[in-house]
PDB file of N, CA, C and O in Angstrom, chain B, residues numbered from 101:
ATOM      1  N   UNK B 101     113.338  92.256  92.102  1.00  0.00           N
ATOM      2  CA  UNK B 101     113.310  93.587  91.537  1.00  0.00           C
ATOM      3  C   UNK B 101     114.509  94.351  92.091  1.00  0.00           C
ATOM      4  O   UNK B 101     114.808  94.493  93.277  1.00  0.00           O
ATOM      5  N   UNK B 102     115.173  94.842  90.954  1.00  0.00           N
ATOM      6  CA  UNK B 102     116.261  95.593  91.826  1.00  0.00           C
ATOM      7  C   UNK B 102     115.832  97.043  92.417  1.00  0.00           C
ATOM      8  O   UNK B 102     114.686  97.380  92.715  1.00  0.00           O
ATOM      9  N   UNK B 103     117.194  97.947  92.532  1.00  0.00           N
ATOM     10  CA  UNK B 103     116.354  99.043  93.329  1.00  0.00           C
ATOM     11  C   UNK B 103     116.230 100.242  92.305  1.00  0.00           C
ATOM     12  O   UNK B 103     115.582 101.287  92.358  1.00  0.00           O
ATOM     13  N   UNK B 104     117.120  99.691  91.315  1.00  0.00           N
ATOM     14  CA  UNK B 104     116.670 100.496  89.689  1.00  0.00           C
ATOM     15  C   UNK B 104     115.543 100.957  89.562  1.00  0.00           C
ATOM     16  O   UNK B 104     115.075 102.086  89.417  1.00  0.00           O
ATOM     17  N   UNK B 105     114.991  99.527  89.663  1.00  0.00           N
ATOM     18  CA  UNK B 105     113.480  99.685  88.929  1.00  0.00           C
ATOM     19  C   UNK B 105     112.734  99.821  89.636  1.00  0.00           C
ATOM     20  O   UNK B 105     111.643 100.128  89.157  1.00  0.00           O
ATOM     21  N   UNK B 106     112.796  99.718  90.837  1.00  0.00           N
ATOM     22  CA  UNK B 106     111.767 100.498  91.831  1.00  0.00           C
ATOM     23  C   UNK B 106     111.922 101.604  92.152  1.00  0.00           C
ATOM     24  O   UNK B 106     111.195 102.203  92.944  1.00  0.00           O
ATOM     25  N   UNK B 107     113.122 102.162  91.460  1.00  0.00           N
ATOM     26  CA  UNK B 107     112.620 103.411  91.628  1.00  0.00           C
ATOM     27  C   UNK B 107     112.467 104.323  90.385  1.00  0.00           C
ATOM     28  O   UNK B 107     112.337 105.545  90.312  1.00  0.00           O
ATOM     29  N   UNK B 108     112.527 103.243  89.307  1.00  0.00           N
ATOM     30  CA  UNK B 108     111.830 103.931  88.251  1.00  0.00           C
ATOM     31  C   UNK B 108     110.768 103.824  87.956  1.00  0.00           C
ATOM     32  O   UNK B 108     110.148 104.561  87.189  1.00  0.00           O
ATOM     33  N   UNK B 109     110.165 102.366  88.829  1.00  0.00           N
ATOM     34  CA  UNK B 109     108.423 102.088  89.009  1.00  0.00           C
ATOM     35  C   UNK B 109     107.682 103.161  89.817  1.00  0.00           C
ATOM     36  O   UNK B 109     106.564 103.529  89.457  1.00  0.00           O
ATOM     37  N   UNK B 110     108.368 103.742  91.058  1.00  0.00           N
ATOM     38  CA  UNK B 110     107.772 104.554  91.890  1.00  0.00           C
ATOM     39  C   UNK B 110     107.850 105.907  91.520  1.00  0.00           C
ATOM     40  O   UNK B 110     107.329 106.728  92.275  1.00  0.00           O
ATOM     41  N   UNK B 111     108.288 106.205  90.713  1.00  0.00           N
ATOM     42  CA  UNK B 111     108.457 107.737  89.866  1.00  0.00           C
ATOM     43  C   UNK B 111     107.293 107.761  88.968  1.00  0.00           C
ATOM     44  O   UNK B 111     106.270 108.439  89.062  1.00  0.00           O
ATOM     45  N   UNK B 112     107.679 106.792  87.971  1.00  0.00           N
ATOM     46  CA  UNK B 112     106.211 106.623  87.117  1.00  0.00           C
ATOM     47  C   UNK B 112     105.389 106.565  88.068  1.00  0.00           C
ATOM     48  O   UNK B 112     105.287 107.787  88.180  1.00  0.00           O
ATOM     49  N   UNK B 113     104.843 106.251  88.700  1.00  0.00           N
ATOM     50  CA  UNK B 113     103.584 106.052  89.687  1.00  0.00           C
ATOM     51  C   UNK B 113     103.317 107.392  89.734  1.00  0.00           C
ATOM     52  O   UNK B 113     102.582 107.992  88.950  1.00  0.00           O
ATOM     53  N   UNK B 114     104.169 108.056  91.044  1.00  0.00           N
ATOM     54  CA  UNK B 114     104.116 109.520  91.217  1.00  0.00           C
ATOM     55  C   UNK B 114     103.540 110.490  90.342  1.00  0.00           C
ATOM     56  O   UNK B 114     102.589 111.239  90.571  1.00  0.00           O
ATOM     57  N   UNK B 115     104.446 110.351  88.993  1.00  0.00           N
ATOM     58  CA  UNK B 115     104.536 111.337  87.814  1.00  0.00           C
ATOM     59  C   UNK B 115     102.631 110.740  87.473  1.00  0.00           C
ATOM     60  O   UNK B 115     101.716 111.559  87.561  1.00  0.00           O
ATOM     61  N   UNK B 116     102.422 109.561  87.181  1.00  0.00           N
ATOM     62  CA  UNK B 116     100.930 109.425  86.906  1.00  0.00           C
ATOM     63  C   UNK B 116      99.857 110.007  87.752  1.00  0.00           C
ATOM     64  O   UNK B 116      98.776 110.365  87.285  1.00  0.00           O
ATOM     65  N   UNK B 117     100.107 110.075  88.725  1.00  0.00           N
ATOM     66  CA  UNK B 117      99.060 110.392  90.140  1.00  0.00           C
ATOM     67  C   UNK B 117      99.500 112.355  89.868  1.00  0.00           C
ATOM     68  O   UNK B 117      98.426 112.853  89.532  1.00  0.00           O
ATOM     69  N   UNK B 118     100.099 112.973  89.885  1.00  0.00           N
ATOM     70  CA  UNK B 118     100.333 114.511  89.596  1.00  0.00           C
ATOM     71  C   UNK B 118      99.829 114.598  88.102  1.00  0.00           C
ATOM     72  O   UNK B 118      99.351 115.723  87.960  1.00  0.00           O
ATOM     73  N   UNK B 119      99.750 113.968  87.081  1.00  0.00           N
ATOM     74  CA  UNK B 119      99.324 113.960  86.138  1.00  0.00           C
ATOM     75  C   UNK B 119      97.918 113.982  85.571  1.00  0.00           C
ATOM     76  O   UNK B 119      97.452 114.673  84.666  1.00  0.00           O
ATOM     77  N   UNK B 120      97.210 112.802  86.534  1.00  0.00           N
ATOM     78  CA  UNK B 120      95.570 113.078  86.741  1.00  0.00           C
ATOM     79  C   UNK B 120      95.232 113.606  87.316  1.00  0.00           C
ATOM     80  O   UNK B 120      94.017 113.695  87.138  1.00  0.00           O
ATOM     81  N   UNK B 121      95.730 114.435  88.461  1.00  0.00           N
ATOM     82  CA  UNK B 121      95.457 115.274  89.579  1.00  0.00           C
ATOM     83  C   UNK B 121      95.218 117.072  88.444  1.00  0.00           C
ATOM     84  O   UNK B 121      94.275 117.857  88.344  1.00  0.00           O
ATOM     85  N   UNK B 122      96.552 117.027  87.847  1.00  0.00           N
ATOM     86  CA  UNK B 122      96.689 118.238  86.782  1.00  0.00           C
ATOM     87  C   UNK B 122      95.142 118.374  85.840  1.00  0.00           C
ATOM     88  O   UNK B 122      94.268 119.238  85.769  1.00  0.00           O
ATOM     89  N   UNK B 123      95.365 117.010  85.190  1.00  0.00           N
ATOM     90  CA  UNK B 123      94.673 116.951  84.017  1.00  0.00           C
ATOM     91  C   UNK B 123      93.005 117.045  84.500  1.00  0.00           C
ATOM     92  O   UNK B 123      92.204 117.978  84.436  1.00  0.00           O
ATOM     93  N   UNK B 124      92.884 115.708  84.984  1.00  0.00           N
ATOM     94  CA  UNK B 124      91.343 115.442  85.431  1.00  0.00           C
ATOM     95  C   UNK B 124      90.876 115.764  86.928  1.00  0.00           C
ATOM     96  O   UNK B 124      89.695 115.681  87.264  1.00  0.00           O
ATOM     97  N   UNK B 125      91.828 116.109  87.728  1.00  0.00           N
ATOM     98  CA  UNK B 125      91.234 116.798  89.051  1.00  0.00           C
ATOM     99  C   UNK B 125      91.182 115.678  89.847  1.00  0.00           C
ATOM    100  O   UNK B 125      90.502 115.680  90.873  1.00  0.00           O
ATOM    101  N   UNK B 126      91.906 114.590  89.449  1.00  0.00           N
ATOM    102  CA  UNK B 126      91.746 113.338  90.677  1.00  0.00           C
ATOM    103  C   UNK B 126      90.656 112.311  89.790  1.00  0.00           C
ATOM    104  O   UNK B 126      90.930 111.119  89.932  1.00  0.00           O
ATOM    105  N   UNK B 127      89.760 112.527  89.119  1.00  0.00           N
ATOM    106  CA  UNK B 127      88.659 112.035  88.797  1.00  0.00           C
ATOM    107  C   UNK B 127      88.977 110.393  88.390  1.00  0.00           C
ATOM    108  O   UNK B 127      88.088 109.542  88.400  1.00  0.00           O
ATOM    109  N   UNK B 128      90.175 110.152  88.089  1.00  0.00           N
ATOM    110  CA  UNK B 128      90.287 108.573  87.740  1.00  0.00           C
ATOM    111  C   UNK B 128      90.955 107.740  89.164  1.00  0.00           C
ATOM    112  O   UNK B 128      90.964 106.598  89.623  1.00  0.00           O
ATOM    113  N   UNK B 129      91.482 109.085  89.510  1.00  0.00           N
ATOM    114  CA  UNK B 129      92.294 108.407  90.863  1.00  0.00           C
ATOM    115  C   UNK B 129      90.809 107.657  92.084  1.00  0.00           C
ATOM    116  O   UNK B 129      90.783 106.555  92.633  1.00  0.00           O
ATOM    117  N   UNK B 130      89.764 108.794  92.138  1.00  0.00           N
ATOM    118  CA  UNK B 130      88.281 108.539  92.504  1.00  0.00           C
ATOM    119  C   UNK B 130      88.083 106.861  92.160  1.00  0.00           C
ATOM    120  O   UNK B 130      88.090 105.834  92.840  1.00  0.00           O
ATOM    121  N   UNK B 131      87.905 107.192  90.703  1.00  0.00           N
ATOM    122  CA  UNK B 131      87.595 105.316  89.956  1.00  0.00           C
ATOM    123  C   UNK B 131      88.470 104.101  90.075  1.00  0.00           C
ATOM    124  O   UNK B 131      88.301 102.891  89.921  1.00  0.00           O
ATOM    125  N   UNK B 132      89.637 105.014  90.462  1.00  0.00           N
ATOM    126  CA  UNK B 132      89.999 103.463  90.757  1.00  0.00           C
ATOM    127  C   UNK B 132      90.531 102.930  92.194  1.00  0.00           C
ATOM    128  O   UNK B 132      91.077 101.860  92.464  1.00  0.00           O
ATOM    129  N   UNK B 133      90.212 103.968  92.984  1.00  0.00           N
ATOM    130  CA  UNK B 133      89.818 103.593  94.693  1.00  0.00           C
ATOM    131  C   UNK B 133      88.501 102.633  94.578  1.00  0.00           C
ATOM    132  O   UNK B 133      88.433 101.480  95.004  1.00  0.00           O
ATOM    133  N   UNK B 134      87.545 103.306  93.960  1.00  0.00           N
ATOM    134  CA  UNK B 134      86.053 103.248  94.327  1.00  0.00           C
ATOM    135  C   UNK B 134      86.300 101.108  93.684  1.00  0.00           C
ATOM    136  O   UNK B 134      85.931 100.122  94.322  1.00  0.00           O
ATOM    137  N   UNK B 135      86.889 101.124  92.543  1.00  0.00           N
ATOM    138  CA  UNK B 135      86.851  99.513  92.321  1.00  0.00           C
ATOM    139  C   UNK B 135      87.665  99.030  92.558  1.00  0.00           C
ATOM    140  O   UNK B 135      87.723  97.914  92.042  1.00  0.00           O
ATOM    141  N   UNK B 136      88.718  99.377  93.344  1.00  0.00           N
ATOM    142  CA  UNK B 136      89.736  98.484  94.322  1.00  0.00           C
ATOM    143  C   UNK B 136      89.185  98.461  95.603  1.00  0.00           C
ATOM    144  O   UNK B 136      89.873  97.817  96.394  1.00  0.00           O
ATOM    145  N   UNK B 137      87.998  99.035  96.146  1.00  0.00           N
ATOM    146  CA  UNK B 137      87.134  98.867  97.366  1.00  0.00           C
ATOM    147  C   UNK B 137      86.259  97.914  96.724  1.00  0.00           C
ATOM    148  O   UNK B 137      85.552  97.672  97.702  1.00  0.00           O
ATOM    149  N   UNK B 138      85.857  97.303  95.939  1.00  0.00           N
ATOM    150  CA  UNK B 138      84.658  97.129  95.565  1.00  0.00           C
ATOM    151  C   UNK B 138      85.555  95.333  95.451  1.00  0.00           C
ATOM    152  O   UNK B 138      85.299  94.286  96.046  1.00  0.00           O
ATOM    153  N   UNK B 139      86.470  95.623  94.571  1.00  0.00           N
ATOM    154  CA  UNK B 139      87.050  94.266  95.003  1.00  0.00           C
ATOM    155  C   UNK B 139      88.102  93.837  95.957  1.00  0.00           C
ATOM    156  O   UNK B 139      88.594  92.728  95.748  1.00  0.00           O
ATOM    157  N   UNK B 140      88.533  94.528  96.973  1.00  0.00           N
ATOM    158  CA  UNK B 140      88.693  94.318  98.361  1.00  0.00           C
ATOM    159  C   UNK B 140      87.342  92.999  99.625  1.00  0.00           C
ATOM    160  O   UNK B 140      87.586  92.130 100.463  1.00  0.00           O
ATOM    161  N   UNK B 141      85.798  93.695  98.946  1.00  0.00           N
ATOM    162  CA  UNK B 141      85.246  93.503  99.353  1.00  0.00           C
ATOM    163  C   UNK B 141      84.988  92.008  98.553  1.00  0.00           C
ATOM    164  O   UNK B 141      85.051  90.972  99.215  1.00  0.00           O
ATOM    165  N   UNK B 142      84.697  91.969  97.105  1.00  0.00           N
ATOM    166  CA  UNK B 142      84.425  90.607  96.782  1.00  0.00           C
ATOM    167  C   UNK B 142      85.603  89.679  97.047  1.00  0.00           C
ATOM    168  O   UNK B 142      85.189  88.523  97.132  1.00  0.00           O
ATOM    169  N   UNK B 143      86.497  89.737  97.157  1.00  0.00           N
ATOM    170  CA  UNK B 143      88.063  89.012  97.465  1.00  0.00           C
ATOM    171  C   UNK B 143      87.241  88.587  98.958  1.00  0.00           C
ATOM    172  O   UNK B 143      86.919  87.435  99.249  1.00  0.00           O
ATOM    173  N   UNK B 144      86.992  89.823  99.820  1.00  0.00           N
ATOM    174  CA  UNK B 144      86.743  88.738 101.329  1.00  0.00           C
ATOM    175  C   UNK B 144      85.562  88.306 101.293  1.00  0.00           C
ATOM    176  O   UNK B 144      85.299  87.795 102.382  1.00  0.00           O
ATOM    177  N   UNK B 145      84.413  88.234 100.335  1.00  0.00           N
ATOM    178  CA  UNK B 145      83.459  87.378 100.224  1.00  0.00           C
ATOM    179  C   UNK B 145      83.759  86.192  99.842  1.00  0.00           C
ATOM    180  O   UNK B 145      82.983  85.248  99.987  1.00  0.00           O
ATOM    181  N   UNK B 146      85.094  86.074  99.225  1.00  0.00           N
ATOM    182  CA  UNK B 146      84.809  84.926  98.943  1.00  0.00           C
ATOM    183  C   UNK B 146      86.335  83.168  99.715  1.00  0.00           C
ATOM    184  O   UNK B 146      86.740  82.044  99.421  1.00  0.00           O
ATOM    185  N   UNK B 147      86.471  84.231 100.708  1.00  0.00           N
ATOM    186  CA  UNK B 147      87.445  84.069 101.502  1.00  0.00           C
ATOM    187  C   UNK B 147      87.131  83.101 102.665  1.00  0.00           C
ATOM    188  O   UNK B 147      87.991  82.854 103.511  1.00  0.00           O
TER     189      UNK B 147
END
């Protein structure tokens, strides 16, 4: 990956995360902690 695109990957990121924060108050940012914990946890179950 060059450093182009990481830093046009990490902008988009940004710009998305201020975007649901604006729009929905965090509320998806919530959902998708809550199932990246959820498969954090089945990943080391099955480890």
């Amino acid at each position: 990956m060059t450093n182009k695109i990481a830093i046009w990957l990490g902008l988009f990121l940004v710009l998305a995360v201020i975007a649901d924060l604006l729009l929905f108050g965090g509320d998806n940012l919530l959902f998708l902690a809550k199932k990246l914990f959820e498969l954090l946890d089945w990943v080391a179950f099955w480890r």
